[in-house]
N, C-alpha and C positions, 0 to 999 in steps of 0.2 A: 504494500500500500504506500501511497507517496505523504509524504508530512507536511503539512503546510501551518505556518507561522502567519499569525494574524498581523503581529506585527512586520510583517515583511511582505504581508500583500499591496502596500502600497506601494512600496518598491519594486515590487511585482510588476506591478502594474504599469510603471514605467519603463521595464522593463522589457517589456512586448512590444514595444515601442516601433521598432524601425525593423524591416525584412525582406529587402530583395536582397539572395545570392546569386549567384554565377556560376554555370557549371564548369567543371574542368576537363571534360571531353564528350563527345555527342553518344555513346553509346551506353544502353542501357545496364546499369549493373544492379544486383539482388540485395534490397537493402535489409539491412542486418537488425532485426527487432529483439532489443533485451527482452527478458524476461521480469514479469513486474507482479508484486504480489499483488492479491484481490484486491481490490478497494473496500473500507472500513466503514460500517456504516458511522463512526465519528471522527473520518478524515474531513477538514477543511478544503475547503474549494477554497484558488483565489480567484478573488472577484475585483475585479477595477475596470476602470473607462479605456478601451483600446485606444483614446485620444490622447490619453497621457502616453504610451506607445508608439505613436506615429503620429502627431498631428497632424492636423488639416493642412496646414501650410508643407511640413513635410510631402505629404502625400499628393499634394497638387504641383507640386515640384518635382515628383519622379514623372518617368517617359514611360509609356502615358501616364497622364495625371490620372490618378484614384481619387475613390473617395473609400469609407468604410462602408462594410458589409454586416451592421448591426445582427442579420440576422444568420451570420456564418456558423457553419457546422462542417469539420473535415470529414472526407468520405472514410466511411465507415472501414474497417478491415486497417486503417494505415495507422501510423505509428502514433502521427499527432491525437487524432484520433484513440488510441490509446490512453497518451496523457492528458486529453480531456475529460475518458471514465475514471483517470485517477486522480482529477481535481485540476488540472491545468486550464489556463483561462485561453479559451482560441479567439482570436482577432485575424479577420479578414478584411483585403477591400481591393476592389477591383474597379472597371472600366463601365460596367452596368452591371446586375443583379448576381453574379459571380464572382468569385473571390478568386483573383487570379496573382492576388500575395497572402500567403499568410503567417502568422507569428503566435508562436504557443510555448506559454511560459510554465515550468514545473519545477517543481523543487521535493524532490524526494529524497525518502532516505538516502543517509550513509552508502547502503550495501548498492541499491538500487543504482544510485548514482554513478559509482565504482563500474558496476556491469552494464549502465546505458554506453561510460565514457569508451569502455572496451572493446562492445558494438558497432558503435563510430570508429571508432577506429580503422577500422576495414573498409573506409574514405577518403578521398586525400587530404592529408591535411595543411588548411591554409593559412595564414598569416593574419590572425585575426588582433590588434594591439589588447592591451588591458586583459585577456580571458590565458586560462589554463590550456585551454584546447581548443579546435574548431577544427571539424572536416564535413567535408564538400560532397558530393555526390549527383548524380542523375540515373533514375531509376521512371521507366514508363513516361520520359518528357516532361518530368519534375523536375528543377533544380532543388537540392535539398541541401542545409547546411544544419548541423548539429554543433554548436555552441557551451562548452562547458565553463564555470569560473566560478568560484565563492562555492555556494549551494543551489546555484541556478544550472539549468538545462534548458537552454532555450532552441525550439526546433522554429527554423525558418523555412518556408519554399515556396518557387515562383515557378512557373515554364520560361518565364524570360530568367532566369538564372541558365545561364548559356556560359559564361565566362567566372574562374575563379573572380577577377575585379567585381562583379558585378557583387558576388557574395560575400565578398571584403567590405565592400563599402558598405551596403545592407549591415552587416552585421556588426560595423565600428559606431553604424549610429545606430542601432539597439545597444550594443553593450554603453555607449557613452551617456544615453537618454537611461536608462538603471543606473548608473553608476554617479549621475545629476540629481536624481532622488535619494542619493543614499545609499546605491546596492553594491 
């Protein structure tokens, strides 16, 4: 089950902040899903404004311009998707009613954490400043970046993550918008 700190939802929350990566090469590879205990019926959700995450101004400044996707939910079966049944908050936004960026923030255990970073690992890993870890990936025309630092796990992805840069820069302003709140 994943743990979540009430006090550190806010910082959570800005945490989610920013999310286009970059792939690092065009062919599909099988992404590698830890193993995560049940969800607890007394684990914390965090809960915050994906706006604190990616602002509007942000978000109208990427190519194309987004806006949020208030009502996003990642497809079922994937990984983010995973850490949204174990309390992680998903934010999406996209070009119209689709979420064609998304960012999902989790904070799980100790052990969990340890065997998500391990799983990623069988990604490339990119050059992310400020974080522990970060690698890259494309699986099914996803670009996907998994992000580790502090007690955060933050999974970013786009289809326009085509290029490591593009994952870099996504993912320096998430980790820099968490790390302006606090994280």
């Amino acid at each position: 089950m994943l743990r979540w700190n009430r006090r550190l939802a806010p910082i959570a929350a800005a945490a989610l902040l920013a999310g286009l990566l970059a792939a690092c090469s065009t062919e599909a590879s099988p992404t590698v899903t830890p193993t995560l205990s049940e969800p607890s019926p007394t684990s914390e959700k965090v809960a915050l404004n994906c706006n604190l995450l990616l602002s509007d101004r942000d978000a109208a400044a990427s190519t194309p311009p987004l806006h949020p996707i208030p009502t996003f939910v990642p497809p079922s079966g994937t990984l983010p998707s995973l850490l949204v049944e174990h309390g992680g908050q998903p934010c999406g936004w996209g070009v119209d009613s689709s979420a064609s960026l998304q960012v999902i923030l989790a904070i799980p255990f100790a052990s969990e954490f340890t065997a998500a970073k391990a799983a990623a690992a069988s990604g490339q890993a990119i050059d992310v400043p400020q974080v522990d870890a970060a690698y890259f990936e494309i699986s099914d025309g996803m670009g996907q970046v998994q992000v580790f630092f502090g007690s955060y796990w933050i999974d970013i992805a786009s289809p326009a993550f085509t290029t490591p840069d593009r994952a870099v820069s996504m993912s320096t302003l998430v980790v820099r918008n968490l790390r302006s709140a606090g994280g």
